[in-house]
C-alpha positions in Angstrom: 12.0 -53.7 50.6 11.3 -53.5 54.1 11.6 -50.7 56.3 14.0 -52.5 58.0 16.1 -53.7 55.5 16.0 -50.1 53.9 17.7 -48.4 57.5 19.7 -51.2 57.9 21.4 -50.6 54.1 21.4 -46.5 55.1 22.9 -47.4 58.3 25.8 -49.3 56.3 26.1 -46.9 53.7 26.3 -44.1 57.1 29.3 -46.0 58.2 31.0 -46.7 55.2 31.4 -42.9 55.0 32.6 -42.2 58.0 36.3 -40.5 58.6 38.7 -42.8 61.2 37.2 -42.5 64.5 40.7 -41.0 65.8 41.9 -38.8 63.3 42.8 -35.3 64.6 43.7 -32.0 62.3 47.1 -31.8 61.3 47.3 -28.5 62.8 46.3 -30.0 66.2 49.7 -32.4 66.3 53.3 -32.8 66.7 54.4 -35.3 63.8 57.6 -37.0 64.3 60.0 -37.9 61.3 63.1 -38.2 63.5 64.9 -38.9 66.6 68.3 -38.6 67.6 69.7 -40.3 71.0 72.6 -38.8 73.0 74.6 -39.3 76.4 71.9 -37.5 78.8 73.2 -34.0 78.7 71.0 -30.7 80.2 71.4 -27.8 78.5 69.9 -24.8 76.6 65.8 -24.5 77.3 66.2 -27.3 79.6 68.7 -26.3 81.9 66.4 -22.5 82.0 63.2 -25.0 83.0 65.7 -26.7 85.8 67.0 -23.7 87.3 63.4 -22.3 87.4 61.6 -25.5 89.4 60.5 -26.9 85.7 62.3 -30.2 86.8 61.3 -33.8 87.9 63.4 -36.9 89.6 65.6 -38.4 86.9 69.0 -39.9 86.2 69.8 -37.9 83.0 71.0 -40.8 80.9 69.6 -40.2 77.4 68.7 -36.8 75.7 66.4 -37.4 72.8 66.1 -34.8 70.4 62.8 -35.2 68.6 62.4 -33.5 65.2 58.6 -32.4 64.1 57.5 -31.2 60.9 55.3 -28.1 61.0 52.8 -27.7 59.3 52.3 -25.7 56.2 49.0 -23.7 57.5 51.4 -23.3 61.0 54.2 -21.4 60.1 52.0 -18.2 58.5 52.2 -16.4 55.6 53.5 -18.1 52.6 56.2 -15.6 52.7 57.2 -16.4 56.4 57.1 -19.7 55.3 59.4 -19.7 52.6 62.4 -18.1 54.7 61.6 -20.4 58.2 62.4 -23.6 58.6 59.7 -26.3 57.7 60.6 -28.6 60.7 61.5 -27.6 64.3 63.7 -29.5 67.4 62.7 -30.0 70.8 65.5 -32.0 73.2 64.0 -33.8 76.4 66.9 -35.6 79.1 65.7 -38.2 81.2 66.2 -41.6 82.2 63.4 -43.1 80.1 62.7 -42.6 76.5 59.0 -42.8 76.9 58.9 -40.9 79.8 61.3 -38.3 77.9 58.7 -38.2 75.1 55.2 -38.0 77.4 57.4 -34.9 79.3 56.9 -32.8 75.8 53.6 -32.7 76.3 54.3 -30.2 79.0 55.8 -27.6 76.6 53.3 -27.7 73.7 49.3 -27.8 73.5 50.2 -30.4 70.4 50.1 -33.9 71.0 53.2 -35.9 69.3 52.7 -38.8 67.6 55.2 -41.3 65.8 53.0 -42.5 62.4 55.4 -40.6 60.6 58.8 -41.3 62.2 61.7 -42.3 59.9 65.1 -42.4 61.5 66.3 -43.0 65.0 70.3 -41.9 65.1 72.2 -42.9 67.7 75.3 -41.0 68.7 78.8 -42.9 68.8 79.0 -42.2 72.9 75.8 -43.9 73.3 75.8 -46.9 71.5 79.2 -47.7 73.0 78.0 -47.6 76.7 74.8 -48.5 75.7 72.9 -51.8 74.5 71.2 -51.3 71.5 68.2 -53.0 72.0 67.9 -51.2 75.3 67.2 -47.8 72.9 65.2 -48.6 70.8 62.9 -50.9 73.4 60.1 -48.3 73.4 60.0 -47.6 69.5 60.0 -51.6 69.0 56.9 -51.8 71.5 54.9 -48.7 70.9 52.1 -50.0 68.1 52.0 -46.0 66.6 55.6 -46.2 65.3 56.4 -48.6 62.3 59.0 -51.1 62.3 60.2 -50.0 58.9 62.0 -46.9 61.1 65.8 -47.2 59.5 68.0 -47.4 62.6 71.8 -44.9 61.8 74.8 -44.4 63.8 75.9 -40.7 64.7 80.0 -39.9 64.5 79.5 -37.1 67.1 76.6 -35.8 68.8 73.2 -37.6 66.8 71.2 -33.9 67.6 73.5 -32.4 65.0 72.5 -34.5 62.6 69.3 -33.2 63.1 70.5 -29.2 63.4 72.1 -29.7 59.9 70.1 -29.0 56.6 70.0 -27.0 53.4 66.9 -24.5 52.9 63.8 -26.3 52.3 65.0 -29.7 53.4 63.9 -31.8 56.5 67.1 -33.4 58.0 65.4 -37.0 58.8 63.7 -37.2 55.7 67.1 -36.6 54.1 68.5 -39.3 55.8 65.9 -41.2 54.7 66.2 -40.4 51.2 70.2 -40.6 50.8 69.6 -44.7 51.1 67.9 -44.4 47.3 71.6 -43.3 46.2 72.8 -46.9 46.6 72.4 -47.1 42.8 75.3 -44.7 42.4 77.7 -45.6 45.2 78.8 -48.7 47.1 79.8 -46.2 50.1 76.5 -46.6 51.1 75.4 -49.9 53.4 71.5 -50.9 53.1 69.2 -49.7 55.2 68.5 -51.6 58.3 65.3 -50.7 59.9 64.1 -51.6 63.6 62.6 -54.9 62.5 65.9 -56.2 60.7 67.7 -55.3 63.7 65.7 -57.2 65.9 66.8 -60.5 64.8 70.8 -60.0 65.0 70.3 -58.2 68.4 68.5 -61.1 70.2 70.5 -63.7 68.1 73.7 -62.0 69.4 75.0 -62.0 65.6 77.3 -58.7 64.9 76.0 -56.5 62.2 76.2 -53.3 60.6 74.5 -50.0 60.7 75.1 -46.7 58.3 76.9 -44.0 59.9 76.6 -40.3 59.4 78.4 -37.4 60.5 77.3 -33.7 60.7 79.6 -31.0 59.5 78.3 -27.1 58.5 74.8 -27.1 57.2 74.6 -30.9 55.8 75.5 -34.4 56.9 76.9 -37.2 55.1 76.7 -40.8 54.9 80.5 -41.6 56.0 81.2 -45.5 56.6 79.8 -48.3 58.9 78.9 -48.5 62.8 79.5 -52.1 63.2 77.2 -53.6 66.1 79.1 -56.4 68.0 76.9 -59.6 68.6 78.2 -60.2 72.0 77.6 -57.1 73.5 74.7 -55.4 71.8 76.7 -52.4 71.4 79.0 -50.3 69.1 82.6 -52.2 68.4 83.7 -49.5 65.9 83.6 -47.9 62.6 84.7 -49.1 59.1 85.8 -46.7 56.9 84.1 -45.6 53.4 86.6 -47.6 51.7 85.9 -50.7 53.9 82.7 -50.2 54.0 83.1 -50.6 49.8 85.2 -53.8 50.6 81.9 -54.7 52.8 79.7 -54.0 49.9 81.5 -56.2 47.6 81.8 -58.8 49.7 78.7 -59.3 50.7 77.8 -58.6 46.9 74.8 -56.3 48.0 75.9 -53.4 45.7 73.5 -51.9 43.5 76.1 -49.6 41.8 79.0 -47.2 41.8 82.4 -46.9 40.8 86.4 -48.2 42.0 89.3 -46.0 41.3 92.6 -47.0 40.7 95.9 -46.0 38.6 97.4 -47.7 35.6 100.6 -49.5 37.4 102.8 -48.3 33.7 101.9 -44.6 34.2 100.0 -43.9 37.0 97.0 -42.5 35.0 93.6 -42.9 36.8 90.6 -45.6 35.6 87.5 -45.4 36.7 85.5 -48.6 36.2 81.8 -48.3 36.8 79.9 -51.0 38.3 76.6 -52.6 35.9 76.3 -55.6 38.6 78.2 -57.7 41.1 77.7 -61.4 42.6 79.7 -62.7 45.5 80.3 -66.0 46.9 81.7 -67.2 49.9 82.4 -70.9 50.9 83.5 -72.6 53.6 86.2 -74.9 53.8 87.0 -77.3 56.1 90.2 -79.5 56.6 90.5 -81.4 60.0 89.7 -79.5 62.4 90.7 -76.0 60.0 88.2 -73.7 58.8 88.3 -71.5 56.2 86.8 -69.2 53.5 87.5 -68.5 49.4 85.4 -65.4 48.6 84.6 -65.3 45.1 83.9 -61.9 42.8 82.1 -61.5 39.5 81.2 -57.9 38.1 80.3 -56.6 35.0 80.7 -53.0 34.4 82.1 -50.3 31.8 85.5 -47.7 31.9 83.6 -44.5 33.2 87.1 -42.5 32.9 90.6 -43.4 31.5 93.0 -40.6 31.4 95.8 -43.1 29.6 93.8 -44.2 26.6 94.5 -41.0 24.5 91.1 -42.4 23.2 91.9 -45.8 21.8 92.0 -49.2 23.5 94.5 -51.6 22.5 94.0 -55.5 23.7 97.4 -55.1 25.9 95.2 -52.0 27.8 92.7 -53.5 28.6 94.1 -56.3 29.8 96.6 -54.2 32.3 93.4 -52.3 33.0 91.5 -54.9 34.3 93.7 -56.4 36.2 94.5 -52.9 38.1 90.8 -52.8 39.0 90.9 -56.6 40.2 93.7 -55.5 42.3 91.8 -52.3 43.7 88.8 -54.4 44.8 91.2 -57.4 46.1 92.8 -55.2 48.3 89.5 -53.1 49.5 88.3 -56.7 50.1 91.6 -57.6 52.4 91.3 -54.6 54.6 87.7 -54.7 55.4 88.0 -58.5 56.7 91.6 -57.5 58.2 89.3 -55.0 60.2 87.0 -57.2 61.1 89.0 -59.8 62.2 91.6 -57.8 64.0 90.1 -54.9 65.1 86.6 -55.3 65.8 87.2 -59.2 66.1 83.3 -58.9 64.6 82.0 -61.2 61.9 79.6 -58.8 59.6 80.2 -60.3 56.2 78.3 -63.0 56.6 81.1 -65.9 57.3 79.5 -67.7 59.9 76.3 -67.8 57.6 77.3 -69.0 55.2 79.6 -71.9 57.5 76.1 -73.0 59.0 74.7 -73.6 55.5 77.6 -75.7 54.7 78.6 -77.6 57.5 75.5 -77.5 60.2 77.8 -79.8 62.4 81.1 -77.7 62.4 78.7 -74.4 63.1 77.1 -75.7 66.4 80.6 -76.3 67.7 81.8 -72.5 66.9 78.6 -70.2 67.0 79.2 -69.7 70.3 81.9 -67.3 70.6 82.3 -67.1 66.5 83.5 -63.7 66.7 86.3 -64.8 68.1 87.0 -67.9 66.4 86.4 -65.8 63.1 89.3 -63.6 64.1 92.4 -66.5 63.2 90.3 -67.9 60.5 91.8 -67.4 56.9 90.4 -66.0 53.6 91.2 -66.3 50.7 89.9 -64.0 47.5 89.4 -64.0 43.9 88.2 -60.8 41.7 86.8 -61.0 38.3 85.9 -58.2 36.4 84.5 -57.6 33.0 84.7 -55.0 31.2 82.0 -54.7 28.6 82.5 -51.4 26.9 84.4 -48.2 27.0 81.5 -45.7 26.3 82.7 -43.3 23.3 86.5 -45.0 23.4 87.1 -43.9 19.6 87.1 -40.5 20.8 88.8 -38.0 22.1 88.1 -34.9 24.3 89.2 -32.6 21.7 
């Protein structure tokens, strides 16, 4: 071989082990998991920086409360560590989000960087005055953050969401991780990162977004912000028990559990869900539109405090049609909400009309929210019960 050909190959070989040209020790950083968007509000810190000259023109319409994790070798001894907190806040007001986040780099000699960033939560008081894809314009164009960042809705100020958190626990990550609970509850609405957003906000289609509210030293996942397509901004709130009604309509459940009562002795059954399908279908009659939403579920009697540990035929039959009632009605009062209340179409009706009937659809997708409001629905549940776990048996 050739000289060369022999440097060339070491040269190669030189590059190949080579670390990314711009990494930067972790202890050298600011990593972002979180962000959490408010009405523009000095206070604290800030306010102490204002009063002391520490202050530059702005309009003070967004305060965004950026949440870093620190790093292990940062915090000091193991023991320090251990009783400290493992991530730390740091609130910037301004009129610009970017701006906001650049200004940080006048309190700390560690530059912040979004690889890691997770969840943006939006206060209530925000998104209602505020288009959506207005906030979240600088995450969506900034080629450091990823578009899989899941996108939540605040009841109350979002910066207590992040100023709420067991010991050990990172409250962004936990955000993040409460979505993998879908398995064991239908109160929780899939994730909907930036990039899923995108689409409904520029297609001016209503949709909806988990919401979470703050209270002592955790937060919970409690209902559904729903985002109205005409205006790009917060219409309202369903409830946990619409947003159930959501779930099953949409048929996006991955599991959980309905509770009614026995309608003979007002004993509690507890039906736990295997699977679920849904199907809705248009209809249309002259100039009429309307929908039939259809409901198949298999599942299994979690708890039935009227058994006395046998089932009967009759039972079961009375049992199932209680539970078929329980869903029926969850189903009428989420689309009662939507039509009446938010006048917002976020079951997918309109979807599923422009499959159908392409023709009808380009006469009504302008202004379907509206249109969707008189338009009636009909429902049927089916439910099927495939076992009673140890129904032979009783608890003594």
């Amino acid at each position: 071989m050739s000289r060369a050909g022999a440097a060339t190959i070491l040269l190669g070989a030189c590059m190949l082990l080579t670390s990314c040209w711009s990494s930067a020790p972790i202890e050298d950083v600011n990593l972002e998991v979180g962000v959490a968007l408010d009405i523009g509000d000095e206070r604290g810190t800030e306010r102490k920086f204002a009063e002391k000259g520490g202050e530059y023109p702005k309009r003070n319409q967004v305060s965004c409360t950026y949440q870093f994790i620190i790093p292990q070798g940062a915090v000091g001894s193991k023991k320090e560590g251990a009783a400290s907190r493992n991530y730390y806040n740091a609130t910037q007001t301004g009129d610009s989000i970017f701006e906001a986040v650049r200004e940080l780099s006048l309190r700390s000699d560690r530059l912040p960087i979004g690889h890691h960033l997770k969840t943006i939560v939006i206060s209530e008081e925000l998104a209602r005055t505020t288009r959506l894809s207005e906030l979240i314009e600088f995450f969506s164009r900034d080629n450091h953050i990823r578009p899989s960042v899941l996108l939540l809705v605040s009841k109350g100020k979002a910066k207590d969401v992040f100023s709420n958190a067991l010991p050990g626990q990172t409250p962004a990550l936990v955000l993040n991780g409460t979505f993998n609970n879908r398995s064991r509850s239908t109160r929780i609405w899939e994730p909907v990162s930036m990039a899923k957003a995108i689409g409904p906000l520029h297609g001016h289609t209503s949709f909806a977004l988990q919401s979470v509210t703050a209270a002592g030293k955790e937060t919970k996942f409690s209902g559904a912000a729903v985002i109205k397509g005409e205006t790009g901004k917060l219409g309202g709130f369903l409830d946990e028990e619409e947003l159930e009604g959501l779930v099953w309509l949409t048929g996006r459940g991955q599991g959980g559990v309905v509770k009614t009562y026995n309608q003979k002795n007002d004993k509690l059954i507890t039906y736990e869900i295997k699977s679920m399908d849904s199907s809705i279908k248009a209809h249309i009659k002259g100039n009429e539109i309307s929908f039939h939403v259809s409901i198949q579920s298999n599942g299994r009697i979690g708890e039935d405090y009227s058994s006395g540990g046998h089932k009967l035929i009759d039972s079961m039959k009375s049992e199932t049609k209680a539970l078929e009632k329980k869903v029926e009605a969850m189903l009428k009062a989420t689309v009662d909400n939507m039509q009446h209340d938010l006048q917002a179409d976020v079951g997918g009706f309109g979807k599923k009309l422009q499959i159908q009937y392409p023709s009808i659809w380009s006469k009504v997708e302008h202004g379907w929210d509206t249109t969707f409001a008189h338009v009636p629905v009909t429902y049927e549940v089916h439910l099927n019960i495939e076992e009673y776990g140890a129904s032979d048996t009783t608890s003594d």
